[in-house]
C-alpha positions in Angstrom: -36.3 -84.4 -95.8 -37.2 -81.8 -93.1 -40.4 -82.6 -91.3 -42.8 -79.3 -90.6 -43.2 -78.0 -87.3 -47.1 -77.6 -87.8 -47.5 -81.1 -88.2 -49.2 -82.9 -86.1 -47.3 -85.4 -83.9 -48.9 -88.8 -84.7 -48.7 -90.6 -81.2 -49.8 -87.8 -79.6 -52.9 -87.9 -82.2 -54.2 -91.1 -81.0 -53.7 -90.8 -77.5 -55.9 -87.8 -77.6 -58.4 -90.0 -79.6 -58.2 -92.8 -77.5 -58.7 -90.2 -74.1 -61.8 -88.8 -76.4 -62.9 -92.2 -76.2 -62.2 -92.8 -73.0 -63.8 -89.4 -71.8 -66.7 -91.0 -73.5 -67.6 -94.7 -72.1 -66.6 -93.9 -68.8 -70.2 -91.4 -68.3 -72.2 -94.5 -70.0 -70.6 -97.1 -67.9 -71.2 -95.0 -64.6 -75.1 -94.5 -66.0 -75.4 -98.1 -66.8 -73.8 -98.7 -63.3 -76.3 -96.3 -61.2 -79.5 -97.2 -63.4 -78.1 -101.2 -62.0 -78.3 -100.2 -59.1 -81.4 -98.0 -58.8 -83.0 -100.9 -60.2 -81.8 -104.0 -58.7 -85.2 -106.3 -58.6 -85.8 -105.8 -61.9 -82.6 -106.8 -63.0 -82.3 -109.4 -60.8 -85.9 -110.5 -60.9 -87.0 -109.5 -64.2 -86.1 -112.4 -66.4 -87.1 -115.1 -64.2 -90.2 -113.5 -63.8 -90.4 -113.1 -67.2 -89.9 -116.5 -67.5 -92.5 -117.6 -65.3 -94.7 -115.1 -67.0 -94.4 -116.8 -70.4 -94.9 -120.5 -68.9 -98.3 -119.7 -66.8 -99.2 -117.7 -70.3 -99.8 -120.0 -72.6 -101.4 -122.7 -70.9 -104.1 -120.1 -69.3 -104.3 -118.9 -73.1 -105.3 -121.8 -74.3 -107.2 -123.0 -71.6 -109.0 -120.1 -72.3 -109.1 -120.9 -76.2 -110.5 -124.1 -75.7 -112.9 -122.6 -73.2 -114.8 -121.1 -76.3 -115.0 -124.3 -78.5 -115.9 -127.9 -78.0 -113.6 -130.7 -78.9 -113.1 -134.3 -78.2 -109.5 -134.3 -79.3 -108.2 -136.3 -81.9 -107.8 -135.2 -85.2 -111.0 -133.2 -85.2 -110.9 -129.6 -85.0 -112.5 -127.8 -82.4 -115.9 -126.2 -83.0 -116.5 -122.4 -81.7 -119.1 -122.3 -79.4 -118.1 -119.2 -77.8 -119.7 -119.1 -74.1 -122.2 -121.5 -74.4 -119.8 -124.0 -72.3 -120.6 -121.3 -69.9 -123.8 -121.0 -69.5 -124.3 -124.2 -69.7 -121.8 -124.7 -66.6 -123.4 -122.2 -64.4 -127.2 -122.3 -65.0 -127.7 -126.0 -66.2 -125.1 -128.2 -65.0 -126.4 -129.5 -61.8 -123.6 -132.0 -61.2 -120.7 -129.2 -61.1 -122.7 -127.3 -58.4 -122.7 -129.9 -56.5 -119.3 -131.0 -56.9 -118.3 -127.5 -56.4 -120.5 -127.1 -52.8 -118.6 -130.5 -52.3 -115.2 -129.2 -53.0 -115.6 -126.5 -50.6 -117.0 -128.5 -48.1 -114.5 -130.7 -48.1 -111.6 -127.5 -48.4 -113.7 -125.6 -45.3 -113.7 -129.0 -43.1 -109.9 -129.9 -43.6 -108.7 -126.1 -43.0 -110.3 -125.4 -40.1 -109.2 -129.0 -38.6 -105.9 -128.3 -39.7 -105.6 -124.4 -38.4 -107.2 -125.2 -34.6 -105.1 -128.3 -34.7 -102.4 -126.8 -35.5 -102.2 -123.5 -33.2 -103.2 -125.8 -30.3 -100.1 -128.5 -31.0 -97.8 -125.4 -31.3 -98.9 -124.0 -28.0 -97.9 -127.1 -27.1 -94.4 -127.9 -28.8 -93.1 -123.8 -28.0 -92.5 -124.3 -24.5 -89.2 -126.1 -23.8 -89.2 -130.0 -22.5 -87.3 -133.0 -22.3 -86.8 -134.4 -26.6 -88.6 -131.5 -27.5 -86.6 -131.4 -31.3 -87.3 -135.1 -31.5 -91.2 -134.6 -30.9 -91.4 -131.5 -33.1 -89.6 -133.5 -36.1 -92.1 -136.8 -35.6 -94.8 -133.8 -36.1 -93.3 -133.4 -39.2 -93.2 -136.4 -41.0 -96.7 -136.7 -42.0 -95.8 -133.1 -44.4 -93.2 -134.6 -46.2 -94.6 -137.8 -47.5 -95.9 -137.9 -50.8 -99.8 -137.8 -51.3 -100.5 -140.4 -53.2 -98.4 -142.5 -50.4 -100.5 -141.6 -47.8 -103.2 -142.1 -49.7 -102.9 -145.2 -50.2 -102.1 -146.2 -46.5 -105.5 -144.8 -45.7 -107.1 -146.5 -48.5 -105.6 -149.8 -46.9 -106.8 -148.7 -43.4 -110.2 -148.2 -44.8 -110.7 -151.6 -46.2 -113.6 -153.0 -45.0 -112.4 -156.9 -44.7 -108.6 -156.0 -44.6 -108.4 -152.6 -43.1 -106.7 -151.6 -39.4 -109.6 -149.8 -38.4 -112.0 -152.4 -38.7 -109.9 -154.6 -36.9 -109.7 -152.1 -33.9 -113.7 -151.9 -33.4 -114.4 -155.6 -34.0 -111.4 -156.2 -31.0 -113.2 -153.9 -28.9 -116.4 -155.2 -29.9 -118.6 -153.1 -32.2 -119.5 -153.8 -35.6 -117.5 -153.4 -38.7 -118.3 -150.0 -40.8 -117.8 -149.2 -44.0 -116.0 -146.2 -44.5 -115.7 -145.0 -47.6 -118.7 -146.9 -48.9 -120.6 -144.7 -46.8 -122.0 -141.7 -48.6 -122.3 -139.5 -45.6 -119.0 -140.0 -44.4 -116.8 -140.3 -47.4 -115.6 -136.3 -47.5 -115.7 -135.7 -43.9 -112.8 -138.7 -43.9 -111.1 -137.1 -46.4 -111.2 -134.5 -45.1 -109.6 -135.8 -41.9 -107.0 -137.6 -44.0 -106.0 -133.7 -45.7 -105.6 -132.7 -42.1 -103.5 -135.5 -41.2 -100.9 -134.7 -43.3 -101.4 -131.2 -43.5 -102.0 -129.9 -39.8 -98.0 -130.0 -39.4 -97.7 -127.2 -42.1 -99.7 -125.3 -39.8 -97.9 -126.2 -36.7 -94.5 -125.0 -38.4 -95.7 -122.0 -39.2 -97.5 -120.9 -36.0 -93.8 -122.3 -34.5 -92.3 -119.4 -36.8 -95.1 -116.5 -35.8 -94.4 -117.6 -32.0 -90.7 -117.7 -31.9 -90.5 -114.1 -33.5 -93.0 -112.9 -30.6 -91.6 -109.9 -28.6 -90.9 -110.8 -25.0 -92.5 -107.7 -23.5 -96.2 -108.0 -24.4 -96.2 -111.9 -22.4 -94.2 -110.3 -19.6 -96.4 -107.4 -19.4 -100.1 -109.9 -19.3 -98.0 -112.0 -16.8 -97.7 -109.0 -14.1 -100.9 -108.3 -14.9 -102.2 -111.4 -13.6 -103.3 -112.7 -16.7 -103.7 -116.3 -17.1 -102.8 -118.6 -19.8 -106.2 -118.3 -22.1 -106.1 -114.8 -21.6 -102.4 -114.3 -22.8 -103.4 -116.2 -25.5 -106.2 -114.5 -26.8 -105.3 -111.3 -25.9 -101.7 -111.0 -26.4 -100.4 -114.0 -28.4 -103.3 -114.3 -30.9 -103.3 -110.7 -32.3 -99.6 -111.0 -33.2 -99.9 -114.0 -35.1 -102.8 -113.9 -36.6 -101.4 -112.8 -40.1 -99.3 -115.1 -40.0 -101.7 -117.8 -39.2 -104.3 -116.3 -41.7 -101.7 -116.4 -44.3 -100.7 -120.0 -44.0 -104.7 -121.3 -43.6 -105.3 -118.9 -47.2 -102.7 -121.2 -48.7 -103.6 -124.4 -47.0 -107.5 -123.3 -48.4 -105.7 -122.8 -52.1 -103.9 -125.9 -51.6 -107.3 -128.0 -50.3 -109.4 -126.6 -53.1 -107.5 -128.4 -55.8 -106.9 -131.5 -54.0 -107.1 -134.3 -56.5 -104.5 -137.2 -55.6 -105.9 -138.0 -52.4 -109.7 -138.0 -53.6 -108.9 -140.2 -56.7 -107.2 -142.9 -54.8 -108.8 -143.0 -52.2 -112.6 -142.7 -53.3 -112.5 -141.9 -56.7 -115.1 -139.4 -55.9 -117.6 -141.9 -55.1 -119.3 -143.4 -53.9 -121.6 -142.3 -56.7 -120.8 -138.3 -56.8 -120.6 -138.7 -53.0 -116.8 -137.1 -52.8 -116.8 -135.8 -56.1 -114.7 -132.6 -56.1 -114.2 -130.1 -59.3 -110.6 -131.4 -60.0 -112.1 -135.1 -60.4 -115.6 -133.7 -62.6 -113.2 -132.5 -64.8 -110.6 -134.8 -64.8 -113.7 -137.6 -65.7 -115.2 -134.7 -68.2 -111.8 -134.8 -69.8 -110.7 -138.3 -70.0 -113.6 -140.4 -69.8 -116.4 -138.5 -71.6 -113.9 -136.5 -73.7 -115.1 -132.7 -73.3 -112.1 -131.1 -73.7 -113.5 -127.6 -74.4 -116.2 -128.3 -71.6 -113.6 -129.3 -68.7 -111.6 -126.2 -69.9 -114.7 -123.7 -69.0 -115.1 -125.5 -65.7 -111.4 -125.2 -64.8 -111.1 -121.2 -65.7 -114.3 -120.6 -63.6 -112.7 -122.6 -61.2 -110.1 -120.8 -61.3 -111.6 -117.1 -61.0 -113.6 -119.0 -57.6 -110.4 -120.1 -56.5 -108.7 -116.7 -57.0 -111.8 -114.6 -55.3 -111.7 -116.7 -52.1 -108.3 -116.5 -51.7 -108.5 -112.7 -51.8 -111.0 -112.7 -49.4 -109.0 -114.9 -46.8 -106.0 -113.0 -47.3 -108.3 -109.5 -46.3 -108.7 -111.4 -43.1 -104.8 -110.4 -42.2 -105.9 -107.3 -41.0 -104.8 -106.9 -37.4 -108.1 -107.0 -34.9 -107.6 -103.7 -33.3 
């Protein structure tokens, strides 16, 4: 049998189909590759943030749900109220605004302990000495135990029959007090106890501001003839404030919900003495059982929280 000249050679047919092919991907694969690259947060980023996006959803959702209905749990269903957990929050509840004032009392007195404490033991620790690390890592310690922990070592120091402090003013001779019992002093002690723990956060971060200073502004004040407060407040200060600023804004965020340290310690008492948002509504929502009612208080909360913290954060703006 004689083959025709005209036909098509059959190899040769599907190599030029599989080159068509070829010819083909290769333009998608090289788009796929630039968009990849053009876009490399949101490939990179993009599903964990997704992620994160769906978790914090659905519990503000149905915060928010339950916002809008009172329930006592159980089997009962809840009951749609719509805002009146609201109103009845903001322009009858007399208890939350005072437990609110109290929880930014208590936020206001621990930050600003912490952030003066803080700059002033990291002026200290940045200049060079003898067991410097050593002194910098005993500053430390205090921010990585646990809360409840050193809660409950100042809830044992507090004790009025038991308690260390005591025992140091009755050896020196003056009267035993009672600390927590005392309604005027429980959240400025609390307060104290916050920045106790928490004044080394600020220390490591005003370490980090001042070991990325520029060496020319301090050498510049220093042929000047400035002296140390003056370098300070002039020179150092206005290039790490933002940082500072930034750290006290999450310190304040941080502060504003504390709950751990309040329940052991105090409980929120005596009475409603220490009472702070976080333990109104943790007593709304276990004890009385007002689910929908402790929900409305936490997303106000929440919105308080939120506003503040944009208005600290403006503060970054440089002074000049």
């Amino acid at each position: 049998m004689i083959r025709s000249t005209n036909a098509p050679d059959a190899p040769a047919a599907a190599r030029q189909e599989q080159h068509g092919r070829t010819t083909t991907v290769e333009p998608l694969r090289q788009r796929a590759a630039n968009w990849v690259e053009r876009h490399l947060a949101v490939v990179f980023v993009g599903p964990s943030a997704l992620i994160l996006a769906l978790m914090f959803a659905f519990p503000i959702g149905y915060t928010i749900y339950l916002s809008l209905h009172r329930w006592s749990g159980g089997v009962t269903a809840p009951q749609f109220k719509g805002i009146d957990n609201y109103t009845q929050l903001l322009f009858e509840d007399s208890r939350f605004h005072s437990a609110l004032w109290r929880t930014f009392a208590f936020a206001g007195m621990a930050v600003l302990v912490e952030t003066v404490l803080g700059v002033a033991i990291a002026m200290l620790l940045h200049r060079r000495f003898v067991l410097s690390g050593l002194v910098r890592s005993i500053f430390m310690l205090p921010m990585i135990a646990t809360p409840v922990a050193v809660a409950l070592v100042w809830k044992l120091m507090f004790q009025p029959d038991l308690g260390v402090l005591n025992a140091i003013l009755k050896a020196i001779g003056i009267p035993a007090w009672g600390w927590t019992s005392n309604q005027a002093a429980a959240l400025p002690l609390l307060a104290l106890v916050d920045a106790w723990e928490w004044t080394s956060f600020m220390t490591l971060m005003t370490l980090a501001a001042l070991a990325a200073l520029p060496k020319w502004p301090l050498e510049a004040a220093a042929i000047d003839g400035a002296n140390a407060w003056e370098t300070f407040r002039h020179v150092v200060w206005p290039l790490i404030r933002p940082i500072v600023i930034a750290a006290a804004a999450f310190r304040a965020i941080d502060a504003l919900k504390t709950f751990d340290l309040i329940l052991v310690i105090t409980g929120g008492g005596p009475g409603f003495a220490s009472e702070t948002i976080d333990v109104y509504a943790y007593r709304t929502t276990f004890e009385y059982q007002h689910l929908g009612y402790s929900a409305a208080m936490l997303i106000v909360f929440f919105l308080i929280v939120m506003t503040t913290t944009a208005g600290l954060l403006r503060l970054r703006r440089p002074a000049w």
